[in-house]
N, C-alpha and C positions, 0 to 999 in steps of 0.2 A: 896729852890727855885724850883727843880724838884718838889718836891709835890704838892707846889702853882701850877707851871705850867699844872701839872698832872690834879688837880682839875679843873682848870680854862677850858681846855680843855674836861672833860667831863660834865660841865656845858653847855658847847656851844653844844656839841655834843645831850644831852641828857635832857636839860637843861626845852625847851621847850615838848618835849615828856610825862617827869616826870611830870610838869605841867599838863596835858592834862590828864593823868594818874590821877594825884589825882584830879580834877575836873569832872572825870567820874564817881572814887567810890563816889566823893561827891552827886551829884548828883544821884548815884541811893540809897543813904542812904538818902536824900530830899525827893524823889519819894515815898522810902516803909513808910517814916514816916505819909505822907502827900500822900494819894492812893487817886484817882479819886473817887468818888460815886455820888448815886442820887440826894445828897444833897449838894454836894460841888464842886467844880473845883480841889481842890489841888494844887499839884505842875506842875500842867498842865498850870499854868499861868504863867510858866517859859519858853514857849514852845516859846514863840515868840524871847527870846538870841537868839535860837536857828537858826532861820527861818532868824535871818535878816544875820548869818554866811554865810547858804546855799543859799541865793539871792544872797550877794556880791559874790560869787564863780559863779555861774552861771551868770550875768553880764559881768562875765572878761572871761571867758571861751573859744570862741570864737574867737577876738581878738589876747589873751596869743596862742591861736591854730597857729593861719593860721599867727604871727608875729614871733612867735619860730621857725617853720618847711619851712614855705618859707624863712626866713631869713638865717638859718644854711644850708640851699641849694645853695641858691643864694651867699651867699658868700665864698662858697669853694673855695680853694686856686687851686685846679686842679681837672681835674675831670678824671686821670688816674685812674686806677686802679690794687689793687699791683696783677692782675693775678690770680694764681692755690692759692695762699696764701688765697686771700680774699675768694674766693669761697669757699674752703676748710672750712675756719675758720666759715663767717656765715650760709654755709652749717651747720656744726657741734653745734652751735649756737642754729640753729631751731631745730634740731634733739634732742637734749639734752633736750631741752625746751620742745618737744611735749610728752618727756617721763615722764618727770616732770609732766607735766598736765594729763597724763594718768594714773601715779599714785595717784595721787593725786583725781583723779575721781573716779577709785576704792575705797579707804580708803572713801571716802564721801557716796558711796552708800554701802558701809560697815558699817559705823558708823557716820550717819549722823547728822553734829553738832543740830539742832534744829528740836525736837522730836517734838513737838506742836505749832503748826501756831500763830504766834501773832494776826494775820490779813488774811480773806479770799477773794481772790479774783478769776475773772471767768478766766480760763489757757487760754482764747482764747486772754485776755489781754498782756500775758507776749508773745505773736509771737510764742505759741509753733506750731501752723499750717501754718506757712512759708514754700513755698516750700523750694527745694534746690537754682534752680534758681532767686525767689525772694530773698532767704536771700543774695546772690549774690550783684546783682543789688545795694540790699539796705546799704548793704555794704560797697559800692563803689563809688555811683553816686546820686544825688538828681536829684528832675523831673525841675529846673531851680536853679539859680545863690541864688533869695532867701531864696530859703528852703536850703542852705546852713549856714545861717546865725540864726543857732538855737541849741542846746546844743543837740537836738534830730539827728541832723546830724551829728555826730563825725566823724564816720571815710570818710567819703564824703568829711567832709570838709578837713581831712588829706590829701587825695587823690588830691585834690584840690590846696591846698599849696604847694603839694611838686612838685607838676607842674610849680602851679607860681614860683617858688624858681630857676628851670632848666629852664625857660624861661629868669629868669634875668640875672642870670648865664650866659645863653648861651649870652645876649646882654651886656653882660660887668661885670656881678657880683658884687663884693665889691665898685669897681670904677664908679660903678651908681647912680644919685642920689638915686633911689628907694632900693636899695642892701643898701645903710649907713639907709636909713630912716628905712627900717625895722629893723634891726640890731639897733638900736635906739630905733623904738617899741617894741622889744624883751626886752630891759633889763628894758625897763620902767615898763612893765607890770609885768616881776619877782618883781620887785620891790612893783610893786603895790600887787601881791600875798603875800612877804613876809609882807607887812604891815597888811592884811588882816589875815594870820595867826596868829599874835598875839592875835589876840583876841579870837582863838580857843578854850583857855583853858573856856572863860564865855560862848561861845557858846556850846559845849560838858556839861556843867554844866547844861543847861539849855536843852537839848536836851534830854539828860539822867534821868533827872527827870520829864518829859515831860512822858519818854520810859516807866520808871518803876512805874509811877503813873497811868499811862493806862492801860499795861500788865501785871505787876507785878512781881516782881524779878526773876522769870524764864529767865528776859533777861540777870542776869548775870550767871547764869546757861549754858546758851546757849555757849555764849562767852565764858566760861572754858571748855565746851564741845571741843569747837574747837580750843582753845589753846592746848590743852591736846591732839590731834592727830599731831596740826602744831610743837611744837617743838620737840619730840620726833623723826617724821620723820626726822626731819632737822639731827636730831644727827645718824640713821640707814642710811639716804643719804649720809653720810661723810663715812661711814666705811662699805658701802657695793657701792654703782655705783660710787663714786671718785677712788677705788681701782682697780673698773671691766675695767673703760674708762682708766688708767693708765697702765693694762695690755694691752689693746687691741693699745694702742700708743703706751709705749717703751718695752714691751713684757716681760717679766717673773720676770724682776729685776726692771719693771718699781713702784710697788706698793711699795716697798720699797723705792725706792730713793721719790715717791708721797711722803709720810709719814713722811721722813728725812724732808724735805722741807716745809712741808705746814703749817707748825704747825706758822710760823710768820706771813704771810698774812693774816691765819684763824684769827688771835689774834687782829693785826692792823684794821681787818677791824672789829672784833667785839667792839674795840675800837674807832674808828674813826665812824663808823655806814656809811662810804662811799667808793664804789666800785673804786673810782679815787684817793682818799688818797692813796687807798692800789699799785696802781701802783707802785711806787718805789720799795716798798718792795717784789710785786709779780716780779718784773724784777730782783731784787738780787737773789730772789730765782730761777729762770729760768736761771740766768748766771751760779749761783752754781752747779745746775743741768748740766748743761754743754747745752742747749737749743742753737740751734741756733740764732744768736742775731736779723736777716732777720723776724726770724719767732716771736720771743716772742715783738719785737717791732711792727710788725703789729696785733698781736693777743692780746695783754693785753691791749691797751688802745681801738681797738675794743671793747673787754670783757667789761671794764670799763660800757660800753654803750650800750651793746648790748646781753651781756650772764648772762641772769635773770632764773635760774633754781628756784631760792628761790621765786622769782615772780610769776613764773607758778604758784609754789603750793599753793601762798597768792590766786593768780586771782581765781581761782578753787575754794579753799575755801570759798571767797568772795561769787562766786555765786550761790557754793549750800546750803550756810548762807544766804542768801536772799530768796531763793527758799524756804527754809523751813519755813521762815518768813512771807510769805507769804500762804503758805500752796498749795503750784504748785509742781507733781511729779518731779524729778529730775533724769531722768531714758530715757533708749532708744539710738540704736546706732545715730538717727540725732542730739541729744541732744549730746552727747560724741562728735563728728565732730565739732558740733558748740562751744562745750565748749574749746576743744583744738587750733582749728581755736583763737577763740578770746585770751584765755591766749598768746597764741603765738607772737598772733598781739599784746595785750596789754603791753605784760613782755618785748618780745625781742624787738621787732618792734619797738615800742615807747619809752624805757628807757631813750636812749640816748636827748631826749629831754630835753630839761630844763620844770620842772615842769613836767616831764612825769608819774611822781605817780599820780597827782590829774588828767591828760588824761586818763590813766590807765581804774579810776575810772568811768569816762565819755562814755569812749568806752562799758564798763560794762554793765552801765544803758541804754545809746541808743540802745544797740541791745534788752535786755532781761529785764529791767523795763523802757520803756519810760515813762508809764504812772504812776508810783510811784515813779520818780526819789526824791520827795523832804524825802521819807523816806528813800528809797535803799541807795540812795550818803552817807550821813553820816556814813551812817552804814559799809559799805563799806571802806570809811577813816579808822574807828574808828581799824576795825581789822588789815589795814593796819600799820597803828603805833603798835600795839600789837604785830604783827611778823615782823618789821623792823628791828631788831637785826639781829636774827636767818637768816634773808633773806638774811641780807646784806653779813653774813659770805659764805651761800654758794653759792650767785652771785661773790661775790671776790676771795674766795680760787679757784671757778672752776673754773677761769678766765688759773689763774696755770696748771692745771690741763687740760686742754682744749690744752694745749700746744704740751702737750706729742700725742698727735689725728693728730694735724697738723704737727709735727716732721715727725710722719708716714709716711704724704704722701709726704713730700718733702725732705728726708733725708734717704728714706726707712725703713721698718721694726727692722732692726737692728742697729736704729741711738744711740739707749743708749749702748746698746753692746761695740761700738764702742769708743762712749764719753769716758765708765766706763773706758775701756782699755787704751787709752790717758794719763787719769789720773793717770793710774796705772804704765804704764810708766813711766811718769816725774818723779813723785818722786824716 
């Protein structure tokens, strides 16, 4: 019965993914069979699976935005705030996150996943001459209500929502008609996402053989390029900055006790492939640790939602795999700013959203491909699923680990010191 159970569960978990997976080698062994030339189309007349994926996803986009983010505002239960805790914790959040994406920009202009451009276009397309202040602006605010109402305004339209959300909020929240009707359009629209997912797998089949019958299996090249930097680091991130942020929160004996501990959460959530499964288990581990229980209940189901280190490194990678795809430098301190700014918005800032992988995505293209979004997006997906595992581990284990940072500031420096001693007492 546990085995049944076992499997059943990583069908659901992985089920879908695995799908997707073998519908992409399929499709790029369609494509090299079947190559575009002057005399034939190929498996380029696969291309339209592909295209009516990427419409249905752009049609709900929009909508899924501004009913997910005004709705999860609008309906909070209170709009306290747990004080030095929270500040602390999403303090520590962004910071983790912008290191994540700094590394990860390195390693990219170190060894950049795509050596040869699929596709050239002119760099003045991709916004690289935006000032500062315009990138700003456009960041933030559209020039009226309807230019908010387009997949090229993302994060406007986010900014947008999360106002309307504190406006309803503020005039009654949950107990409004408009607070249940959004919260009503919220879960309709998941729903409409997840039905549309389904069909991923023919879509990716056709999109991929569309890829490799155009450019030719250098695309699956490219993509082990960049898996071959993403997982590795994942594994040098767990046993070199999990141990450093473990010292610098419970101090000399904190990376030990890390270590004793993490090793279930890491496991659960590379099982589970979700940051919020792993809760329970990152809280047994936090109680065993001796963790304040103040602190680890407001910071691990934060976490759950909001501390994406494994995301930074995907967003990053995403974009300098686009970039090279295109054949646009990927270089320069404005480019670093703007690359860190968005991981941060995309990974941290947005996770906790329902469907905040495919926003993610959206924020990606709107700032740095608008005008190639129906090739970027996919693309962008497609690696997403490729390091979902690996991500999910070190967004959930550092959830843990994230713990021993805020201990620090609210228990002092010598808060494990003391736990150790406790326990060395009792018994």
């Amino acid at each position: 019965m546990s085995k049944k159970v076992n499997q059943s569960g990583w069908l659901k978990n992985y089920g879908l993914l695995f799908a997707m997976l073998i519908a992409i080698v399929a499709g790029c062994v369609v494509g090299f069979i079947f190559p575009k030339s002057d005399t034939s189309a190929g498996a380029t007349v696969l291309a339209p699976l592909g295209k009516v994926f990427i419409n249905m996803m752009f049609c709900i986009v929009v909508p899924m935005v501004f009913s997910s983010i005004a709705g999860a505002v609008a309906n909070m239960g209170s709009r306290k705030r747990a004080g030095k805790i929270m500040g602390v914790t999403i303090g520590t959040f962004v910071i983790t996150g912008a290191i994540a994406a700094f590394i990860m920009y390195v390693l990219m202009r170190l060894i950049p996943p795509v050596l040869t451009p699929w596709q050239s276009i002119p760099a003045e397309e991709m916004g690289e001459y935006a000032t500062i202040p315009q990138m700003i602006v456009n960041f933030f605010t559209a020039e009226d209500f309807v230019g908010l109402l387009t997949r090229r305004a993302m994060l406007p339209l986010i900014v947008f929502s999360i106002l309307f959300g504190f406006a309803v909020n503020l005039n009654g929240g949950k107990d409004t008609v408009i607070g249940k009707w959004l919260e009503d359009l919220s879960n309709v629209m998941m729903r409409f996402v997840k039905i549309i997912t389904y069909y991923a797998p023919i879509a990716f089949f056709g999109f991929f053989a569309d890829l490799v019958a155009t450019y030719g299996p250098q695309i699956t090249v490219d993509y082990g390029r960049g898996m071959a930097v993403y997982y590795p680091l994942c594994a040098i991130y767990v046993v070199t900055a999990f141990p450093l942020f473990a010292l610098f929160g419970g101090g000399k004996k904190g990376p030990k006790q890390m270590f004793k501990h993490i090793l279930r959460p890491a496991m659960v959530s590379l099982g589970t492939c979700s940051s919020v499964a792993t809760i329970p288990t990152n809280m047994e581990a936090a109680e065993d640790t001796g963790i304040s229980k103040d602190v680890s209940d407001m910071v691990l189901p934060l976490g759950a939602t909001m501390h994406m280190d494994g995301s930074c490194f995907s967003c990053v990678l995403k974009i300098a795999f686009v970039f090279g795809v295109f054949g646009v430098p990927f270089e320069g301190v404005g480019m670093l700013i703007k690359v860190i700014l968005v991981a941060v918005l995309s990974s941290v800032g947005m996770s906790g959203v329902p469907g905040g992988g495919y926003i993610g995505e959206y924020i990606i293209c709107s700032i740095f491909f608008p005008t190639q979004m129906e090739l970027a997006f996919p693309i962008l997906v497609t690696i997403g699923n490729l390091v979902d595992p690996p991500a999910t581990m070190i967004n959930a284990a550092g959830d843990y680990v994230v713990c021993y940072i805020v201990s620090r500031f609210m228990d002092g420096k010598d808060w494990l010191e003391k736990t150790l001693a406790k326990k060395k007492a009792k018994k």
